[in-house]
C-alpha positions as CSV (number, residue, x, y, z in Angstrom):
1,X,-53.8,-78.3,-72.1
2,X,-53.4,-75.1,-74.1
3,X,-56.3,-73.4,-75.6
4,X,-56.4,-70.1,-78.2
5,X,-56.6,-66.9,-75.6
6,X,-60.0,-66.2,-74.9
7,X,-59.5,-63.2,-72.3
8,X,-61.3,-65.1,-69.9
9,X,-60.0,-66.3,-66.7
10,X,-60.9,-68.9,-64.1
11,X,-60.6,-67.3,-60.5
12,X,-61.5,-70.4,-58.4
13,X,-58.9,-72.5,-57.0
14,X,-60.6,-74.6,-54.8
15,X,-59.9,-77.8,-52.0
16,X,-56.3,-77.8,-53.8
17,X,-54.9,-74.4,-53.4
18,X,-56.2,-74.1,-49.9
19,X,-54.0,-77.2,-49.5
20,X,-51.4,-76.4,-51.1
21,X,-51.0,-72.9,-50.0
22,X,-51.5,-74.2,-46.0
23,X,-48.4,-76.4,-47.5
24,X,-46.3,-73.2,-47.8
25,X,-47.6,-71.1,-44.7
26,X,-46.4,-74.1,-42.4
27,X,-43.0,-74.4,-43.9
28,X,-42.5,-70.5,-43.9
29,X,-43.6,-70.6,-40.3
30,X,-41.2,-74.0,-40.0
31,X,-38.1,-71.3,-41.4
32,X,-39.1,-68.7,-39.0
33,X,-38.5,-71.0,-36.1
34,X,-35.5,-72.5,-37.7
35,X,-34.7,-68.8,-37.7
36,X,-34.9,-68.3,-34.2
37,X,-32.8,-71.5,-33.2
38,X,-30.5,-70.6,-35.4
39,X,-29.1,-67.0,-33.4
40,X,-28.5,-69.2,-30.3
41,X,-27.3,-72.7,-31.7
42,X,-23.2,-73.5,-30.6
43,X,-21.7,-74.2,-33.9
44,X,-21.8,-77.7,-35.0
45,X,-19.2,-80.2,-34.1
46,X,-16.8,-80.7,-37.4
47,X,-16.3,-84.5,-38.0
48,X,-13.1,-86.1,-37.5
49,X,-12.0,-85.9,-40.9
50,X,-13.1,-82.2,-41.6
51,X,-10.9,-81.4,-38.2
52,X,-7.7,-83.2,-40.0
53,X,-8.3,-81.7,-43.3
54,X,-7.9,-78.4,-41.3
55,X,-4.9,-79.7,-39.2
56,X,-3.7,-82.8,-41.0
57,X,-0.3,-82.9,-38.4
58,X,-2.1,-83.2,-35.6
59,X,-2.8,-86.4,-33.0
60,X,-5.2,-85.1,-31.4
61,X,-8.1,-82.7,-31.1
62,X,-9.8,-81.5,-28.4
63,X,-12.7,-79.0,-28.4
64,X,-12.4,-76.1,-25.5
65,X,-15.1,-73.1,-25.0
66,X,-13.1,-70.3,-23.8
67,X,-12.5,-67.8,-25.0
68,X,-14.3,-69.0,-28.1
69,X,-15.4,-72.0,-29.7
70,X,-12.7,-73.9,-30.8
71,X,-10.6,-77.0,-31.4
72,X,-6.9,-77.6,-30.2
73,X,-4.8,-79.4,-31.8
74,X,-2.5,-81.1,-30.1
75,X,0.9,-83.4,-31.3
76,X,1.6,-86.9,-30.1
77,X,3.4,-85.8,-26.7
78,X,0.4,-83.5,-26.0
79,X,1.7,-80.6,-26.4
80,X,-0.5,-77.5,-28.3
81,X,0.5,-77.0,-31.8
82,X,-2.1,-74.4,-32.7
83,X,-5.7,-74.3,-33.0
84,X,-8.7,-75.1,-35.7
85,X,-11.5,-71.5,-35.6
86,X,-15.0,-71.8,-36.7
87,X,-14.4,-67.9,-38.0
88,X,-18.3,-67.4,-37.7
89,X,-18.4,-67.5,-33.8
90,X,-16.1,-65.2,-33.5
91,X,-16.9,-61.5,-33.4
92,X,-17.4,-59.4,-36.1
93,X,-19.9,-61.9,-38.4
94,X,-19.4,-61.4,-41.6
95,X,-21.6,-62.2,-44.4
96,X,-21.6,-62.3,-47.8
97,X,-24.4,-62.3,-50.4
98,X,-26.7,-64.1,-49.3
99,X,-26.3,-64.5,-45.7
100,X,-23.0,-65.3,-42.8
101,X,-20.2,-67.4,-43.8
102,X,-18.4,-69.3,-41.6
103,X,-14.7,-71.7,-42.0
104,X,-12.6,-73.9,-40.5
105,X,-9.0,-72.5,-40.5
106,X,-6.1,-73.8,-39.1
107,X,-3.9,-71.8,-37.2
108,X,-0.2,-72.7,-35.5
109,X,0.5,-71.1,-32.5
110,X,3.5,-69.2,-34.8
111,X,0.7,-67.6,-36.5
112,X,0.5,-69.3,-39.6
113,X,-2.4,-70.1,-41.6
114,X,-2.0,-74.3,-42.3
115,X,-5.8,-74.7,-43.9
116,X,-9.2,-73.0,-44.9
117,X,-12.5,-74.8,-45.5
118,X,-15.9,-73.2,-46.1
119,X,-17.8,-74.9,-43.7
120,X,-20.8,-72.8,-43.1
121,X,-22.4,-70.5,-45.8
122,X,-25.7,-69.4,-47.4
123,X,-24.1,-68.4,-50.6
124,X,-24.7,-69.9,-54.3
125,X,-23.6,-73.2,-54.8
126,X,-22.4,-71.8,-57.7
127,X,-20.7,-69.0,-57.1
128,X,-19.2,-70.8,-53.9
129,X,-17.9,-73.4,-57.0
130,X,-16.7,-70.4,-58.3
131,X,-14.5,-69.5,-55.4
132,X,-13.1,-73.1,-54.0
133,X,-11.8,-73.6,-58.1
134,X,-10.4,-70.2,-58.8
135,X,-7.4,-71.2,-56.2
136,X,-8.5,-68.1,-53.7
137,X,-8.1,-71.1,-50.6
138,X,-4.8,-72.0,-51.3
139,X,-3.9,-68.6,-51.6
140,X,-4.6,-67.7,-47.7
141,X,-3.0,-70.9,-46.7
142,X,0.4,-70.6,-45.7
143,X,-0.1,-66.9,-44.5
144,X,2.1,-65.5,-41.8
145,X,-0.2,-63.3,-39.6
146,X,2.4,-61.4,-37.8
147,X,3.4,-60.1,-41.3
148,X,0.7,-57.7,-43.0
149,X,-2.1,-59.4,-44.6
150,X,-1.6,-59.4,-48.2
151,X,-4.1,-58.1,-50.8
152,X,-5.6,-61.3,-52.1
153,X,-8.1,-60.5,-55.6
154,X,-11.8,-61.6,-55.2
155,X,-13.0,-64.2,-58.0
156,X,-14.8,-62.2,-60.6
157,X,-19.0,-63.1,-60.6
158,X,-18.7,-63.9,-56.6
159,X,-17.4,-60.2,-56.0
160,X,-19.2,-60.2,-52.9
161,X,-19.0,-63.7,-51.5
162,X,-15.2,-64.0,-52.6
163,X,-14.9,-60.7,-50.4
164,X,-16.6,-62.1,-47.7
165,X,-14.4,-65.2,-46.7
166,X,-11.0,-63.0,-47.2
167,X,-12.4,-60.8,-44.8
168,X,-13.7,-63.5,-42.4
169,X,-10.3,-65.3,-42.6
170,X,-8.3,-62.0,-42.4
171,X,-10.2,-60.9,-39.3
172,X,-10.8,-64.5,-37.3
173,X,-7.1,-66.1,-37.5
174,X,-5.7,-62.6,-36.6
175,X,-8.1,-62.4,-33.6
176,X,-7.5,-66.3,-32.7
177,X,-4.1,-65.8,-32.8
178,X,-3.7,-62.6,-30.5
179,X,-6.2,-64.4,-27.8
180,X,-4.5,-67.7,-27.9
181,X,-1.4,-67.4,-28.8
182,X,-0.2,-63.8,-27.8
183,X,0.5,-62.9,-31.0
184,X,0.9,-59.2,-32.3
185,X,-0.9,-58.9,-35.9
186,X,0.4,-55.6,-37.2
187,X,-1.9,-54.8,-40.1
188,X,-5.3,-53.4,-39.2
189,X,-8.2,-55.8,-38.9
190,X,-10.3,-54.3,-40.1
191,X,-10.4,-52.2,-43.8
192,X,-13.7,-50.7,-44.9
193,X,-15.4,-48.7,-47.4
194,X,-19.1,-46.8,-48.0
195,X,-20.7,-49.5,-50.2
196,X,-23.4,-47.0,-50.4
197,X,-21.0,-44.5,-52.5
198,X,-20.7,-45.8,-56.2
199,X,-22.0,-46.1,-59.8
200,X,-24.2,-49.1,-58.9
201,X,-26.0,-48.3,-55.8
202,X,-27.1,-45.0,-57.8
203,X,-27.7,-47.3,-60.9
204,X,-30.3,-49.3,-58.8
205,X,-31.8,-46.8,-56.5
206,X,-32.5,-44.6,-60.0
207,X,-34.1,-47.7,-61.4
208,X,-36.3,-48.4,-58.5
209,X,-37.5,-44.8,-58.2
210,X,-38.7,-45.4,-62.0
211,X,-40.4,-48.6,-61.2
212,X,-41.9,-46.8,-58.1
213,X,-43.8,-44.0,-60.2
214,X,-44.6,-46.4,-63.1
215,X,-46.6,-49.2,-60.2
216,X,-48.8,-45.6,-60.1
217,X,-49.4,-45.3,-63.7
218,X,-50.9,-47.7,-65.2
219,X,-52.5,-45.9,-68.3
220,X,-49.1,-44.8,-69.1
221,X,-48.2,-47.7,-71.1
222,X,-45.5,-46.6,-72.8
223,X,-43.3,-45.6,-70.0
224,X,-44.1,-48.5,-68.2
225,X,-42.9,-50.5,-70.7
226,X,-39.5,-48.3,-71.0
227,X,-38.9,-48.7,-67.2
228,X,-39.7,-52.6,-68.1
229,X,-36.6,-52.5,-70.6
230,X,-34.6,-50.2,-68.3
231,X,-35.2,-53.1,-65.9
232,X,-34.1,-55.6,-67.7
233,X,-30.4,-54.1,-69.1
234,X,-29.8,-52.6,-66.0
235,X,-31.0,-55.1,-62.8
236,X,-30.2,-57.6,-64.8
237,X,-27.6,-57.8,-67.8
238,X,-25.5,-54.8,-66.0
239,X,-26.3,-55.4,-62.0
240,X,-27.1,-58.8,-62.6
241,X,-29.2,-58.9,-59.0
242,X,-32.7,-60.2,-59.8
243,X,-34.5,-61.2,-56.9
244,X,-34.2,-64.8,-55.8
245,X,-36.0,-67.6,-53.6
246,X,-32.4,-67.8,-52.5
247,X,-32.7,-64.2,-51.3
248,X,-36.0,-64.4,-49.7
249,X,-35.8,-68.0,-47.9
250,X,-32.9,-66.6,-46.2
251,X,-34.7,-63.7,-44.9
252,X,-37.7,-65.9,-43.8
253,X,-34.9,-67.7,-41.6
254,X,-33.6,-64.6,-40.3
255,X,-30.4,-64.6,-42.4
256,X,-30.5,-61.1,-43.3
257,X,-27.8,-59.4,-46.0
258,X,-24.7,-58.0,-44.7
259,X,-24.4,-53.9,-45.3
260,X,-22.1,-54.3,-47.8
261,X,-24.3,-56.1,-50.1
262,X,-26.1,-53.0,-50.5
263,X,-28.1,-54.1,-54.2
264,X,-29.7,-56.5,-52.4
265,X,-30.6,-54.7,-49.8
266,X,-32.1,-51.3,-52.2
267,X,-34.6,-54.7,-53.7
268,X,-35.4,-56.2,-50.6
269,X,-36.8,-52.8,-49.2
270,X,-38.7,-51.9,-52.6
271,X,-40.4,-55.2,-52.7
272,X,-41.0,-54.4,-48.4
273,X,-42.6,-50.5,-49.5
274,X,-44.0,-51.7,-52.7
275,X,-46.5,-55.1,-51.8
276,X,-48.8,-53.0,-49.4
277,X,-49.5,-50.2,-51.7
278,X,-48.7,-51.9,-55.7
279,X,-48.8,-55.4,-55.3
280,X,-46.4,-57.6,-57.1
281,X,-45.6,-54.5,-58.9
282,X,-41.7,-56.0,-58.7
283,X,-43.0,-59.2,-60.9
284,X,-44.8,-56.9,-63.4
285,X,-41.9,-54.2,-63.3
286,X,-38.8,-54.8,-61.8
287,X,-38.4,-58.6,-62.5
288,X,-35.7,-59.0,-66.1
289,X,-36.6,-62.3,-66.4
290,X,-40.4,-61.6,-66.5
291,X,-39.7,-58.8,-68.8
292,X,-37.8,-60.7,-71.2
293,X,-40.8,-62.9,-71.2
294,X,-43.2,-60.3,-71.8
295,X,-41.2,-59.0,-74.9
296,X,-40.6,-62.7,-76.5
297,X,-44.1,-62.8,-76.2
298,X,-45.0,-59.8,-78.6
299,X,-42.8,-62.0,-81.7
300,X,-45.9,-64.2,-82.1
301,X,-48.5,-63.2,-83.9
302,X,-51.0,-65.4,-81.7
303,X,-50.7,-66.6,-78.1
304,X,-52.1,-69.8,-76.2
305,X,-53.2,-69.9,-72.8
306,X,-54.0,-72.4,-70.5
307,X,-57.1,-74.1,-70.5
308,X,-60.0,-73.5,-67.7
309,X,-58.7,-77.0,-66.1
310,X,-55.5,-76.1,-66.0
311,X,-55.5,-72.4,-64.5
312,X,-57.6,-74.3,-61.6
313,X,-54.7,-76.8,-60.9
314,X,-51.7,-74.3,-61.7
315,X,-52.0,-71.9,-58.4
316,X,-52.0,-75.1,-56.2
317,X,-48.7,-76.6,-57.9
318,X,-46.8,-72.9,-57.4
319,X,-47.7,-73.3,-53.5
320,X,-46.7,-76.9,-53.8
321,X,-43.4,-76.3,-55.4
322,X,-42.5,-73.1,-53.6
323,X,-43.3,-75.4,-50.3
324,X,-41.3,-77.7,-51.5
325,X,-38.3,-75.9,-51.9
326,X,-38.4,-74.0,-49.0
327,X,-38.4,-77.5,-47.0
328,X,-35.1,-78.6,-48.9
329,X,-33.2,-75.6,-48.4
330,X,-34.2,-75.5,-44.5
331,X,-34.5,-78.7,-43.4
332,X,-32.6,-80.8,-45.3
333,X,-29.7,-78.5,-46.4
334,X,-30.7,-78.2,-50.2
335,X,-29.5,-74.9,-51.9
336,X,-29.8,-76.3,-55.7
337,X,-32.3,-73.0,-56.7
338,X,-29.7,-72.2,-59.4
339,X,-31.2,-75.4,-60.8
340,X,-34.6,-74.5,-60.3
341,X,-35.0,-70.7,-61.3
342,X,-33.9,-70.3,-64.9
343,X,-33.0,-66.6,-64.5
344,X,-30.7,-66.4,-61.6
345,X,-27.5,-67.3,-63.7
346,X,-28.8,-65.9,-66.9
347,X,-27.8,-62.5,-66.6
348,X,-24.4,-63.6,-65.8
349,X,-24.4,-65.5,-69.0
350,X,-22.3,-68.2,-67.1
351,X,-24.3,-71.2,-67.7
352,X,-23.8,-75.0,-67.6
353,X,-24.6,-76.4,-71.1
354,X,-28.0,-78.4,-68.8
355,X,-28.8,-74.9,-67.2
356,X,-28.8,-73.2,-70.7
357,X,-31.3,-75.7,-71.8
358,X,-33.6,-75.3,-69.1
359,X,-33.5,-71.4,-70.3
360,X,-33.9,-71.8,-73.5
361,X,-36.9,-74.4,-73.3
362,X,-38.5,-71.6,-71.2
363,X,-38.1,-69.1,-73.4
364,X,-38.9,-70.8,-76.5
365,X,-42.2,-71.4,-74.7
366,X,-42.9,-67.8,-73.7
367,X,-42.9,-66.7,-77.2
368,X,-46.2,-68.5,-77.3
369,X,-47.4,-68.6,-73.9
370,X,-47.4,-65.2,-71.9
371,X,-44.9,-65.3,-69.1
372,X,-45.0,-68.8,-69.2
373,X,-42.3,-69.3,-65.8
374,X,-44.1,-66.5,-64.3
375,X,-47.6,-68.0,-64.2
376,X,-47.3,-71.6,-64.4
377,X,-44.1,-72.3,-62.0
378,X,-42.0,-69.5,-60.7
379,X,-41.8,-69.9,-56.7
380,X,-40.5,-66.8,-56.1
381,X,-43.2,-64.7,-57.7
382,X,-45.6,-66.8,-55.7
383,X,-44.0,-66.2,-52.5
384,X,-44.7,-62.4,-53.6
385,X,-48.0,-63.1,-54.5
386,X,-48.4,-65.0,-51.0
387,X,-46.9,-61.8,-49.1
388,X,-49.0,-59.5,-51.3
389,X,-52.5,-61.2,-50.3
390,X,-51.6,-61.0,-47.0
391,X,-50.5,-57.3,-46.9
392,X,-53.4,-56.1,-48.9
393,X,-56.3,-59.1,-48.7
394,X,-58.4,-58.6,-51.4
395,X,-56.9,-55.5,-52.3
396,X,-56.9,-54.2,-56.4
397,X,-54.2,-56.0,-58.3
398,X,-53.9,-59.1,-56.1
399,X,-54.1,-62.0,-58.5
400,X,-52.0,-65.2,-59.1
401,X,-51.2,-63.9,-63.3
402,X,-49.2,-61.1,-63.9
């Protein structure tokens, strides 16, 4: 499998990468359509049990259009008792990191909270884990909206998501209750600052300006490899915002991040300027994880590579697993990537003891093998790659290593 590095590489790919890679440009175009379906779909019928989770006192539900989507809960003489929102179809839409959220609150026509469930999110498993165990739920239950909303703290390492369903609860429940029940809410819905005004918006945008001129110089290796380390303490052990499959399969479904989450953003429109005129310049450059391979690298005194077979089969299994992934996230609801890419909890250095093992055995391996995630598995550096060979086909740079 492995062979002594020979500086030789093998550029044909052959029946199987074609394959593979008209694999991946079905199910992107499969997520572009979902995309599309999605902006219009009604929201989702809650089952009968989510609906009494939400309103456990209640005898009866019955769903009504006007003048929102929403469930009315009624008592066992018929009479309204208050009402169940779906906060995400009703205006504003708020999203968090990674895309809208969306819960089911319960509301009594006295204007008091009675439940909150996430019921519709694109965030992190994990950081949504986070979230529903740190007590922040049962915290906005019980609320009295025609008192000021209280300051509830967000859960520290879901910053943004945490922020998001406050906000989305704030806002909904006080707009359900004015347009259903008549009730006065006498806080202000809404409370906003510039997220573009701080230390780590100017943090990133300084970083990416450095990453810009270095995709220009490559004889310069030393600074190249000082905007590398830059890189990795600051995008990820400080800002901790590496670019994810997460990230970019929600853009390929339309799911685009909120202004507030402006890190995200500041990559997303790098990686947009950068592919047409540098490549994957992010993966060589920007990318912690691939840096930190790159430097465990240079502890061995010799390195392997793959053998000829191999680098023949390995572009083909990238499309297949990137393919792959994207189908379970889209169609059948999947959103495990935490599992699957090593480095986007590293930098947060709050691991599972399985996660931590998975990073480990990766970088134990790159120490001997050469980006060893980056060129043998890593889905989204081959989405990159895919986007890159489309914006500049046959272009200087475009090739599946880094």
């Amino acid at each position: 499998m492995f062979i002594i590095r020979s500086g030789k590489k093998n550029g044909s790919s052959g029946a199987w990468t074609t394959l593979t890679r008209t694999f991946v440009l079905m199910i992107a175009g499969g997520c572009l359509v979902t995309g599309f379906i999605g902006l219009t779909a009604e929201p989702e019928l809650l089952s009968e049990n989510a609906l009494l989770d939400v309103f456990p006192d209640a005898a009866g539900i019955e769903i009504s259009r006007e003048p929102f989507f929403h469930y009315r809960a009624l008592d066992s003489s018929g009479s309204l008792m208050g009402a169940i929102i779906i906060t995400d179809s009703i205006a504003p839409t708020v999203k968090g990191y990674l895309g809208e959220v969306g819960s089911a609150v319960g509301v009594t026509t006295e204007g008091r909270i009675t439940f909150v469930v996430p019921v519709r999110h694109r965030e992190t498993p994990y950081y949504m884990d986070m979230i529903v165990v740190s007590g922040l739920l049962e915290e906005m239950t019980g609320l009295d909206l025609t008192k000021p909303f209280p300051d509830i703290d967000t859960v520290s390492g879901a910053t943004l998501s945490s922020q998001a369903i406050i906000r989305d609860v704030r806002e909904a429940s006080s707009r359900a209750s004015g347009s259903l029940f008549g009730i006065t809410v006498p806080s202000p819905l809404t409370s906003w600052t510039n997220p573009w005004i701080g230390w780590k918006t100017l943090m990133l945008a300084g970083l990416i300006v450095l990453t810009m001129v270095a995709g220009f110089t490559r004889e310069r290796k030393r600074f190249r490899e000082a905007v590398m380390i830059l890189n990795l303490a600051g995008i990820g052990f400080t800002l901790n915002t590496p670019i994810t499959l997460s990230a970019l399969s929600r853009t390929l479904t339309l799911n685009l991040p909120g202004p507030e989450n402006t890190l995200l953003i500041i990559i997303m429109l790098y990686i947009l300027i950068s592919i047409p005129v540098q490549g994957r310049a992010y993966c060589r450059l920007a990318c912690p994880f691939g840096t930190l391979q790159e430097f465990l690298a240079r502890l061995s005194p010799w390195q392997l590579t793959f053998s000829p077979g191999v680098l023949t089969f390995l572009p083909g299994l990238r499309h297949l697993v990137l393919g792959l992934l994207l189908f379970l996230a889209v169609w059948i609801g999947w959103e495990g990537f935490t599992e699957v890419e090593p480095f986007s909890g590293l930098f947060s250095l709050k691991l599972s003891t399985l996660y931590w093992v998975l990073v480990l055995f990766v970088l134990g391996i790159s120490v001997f093998v050469r980006r060893f995630w980056c060129n043998s598995i890593c889905p989204t550096g081959t989405l990159l790659y895919m986007l890159s060979r489309f914006a500049r086909p046959g272009g200087p740079g475009v090739d599946e290593t880094v």
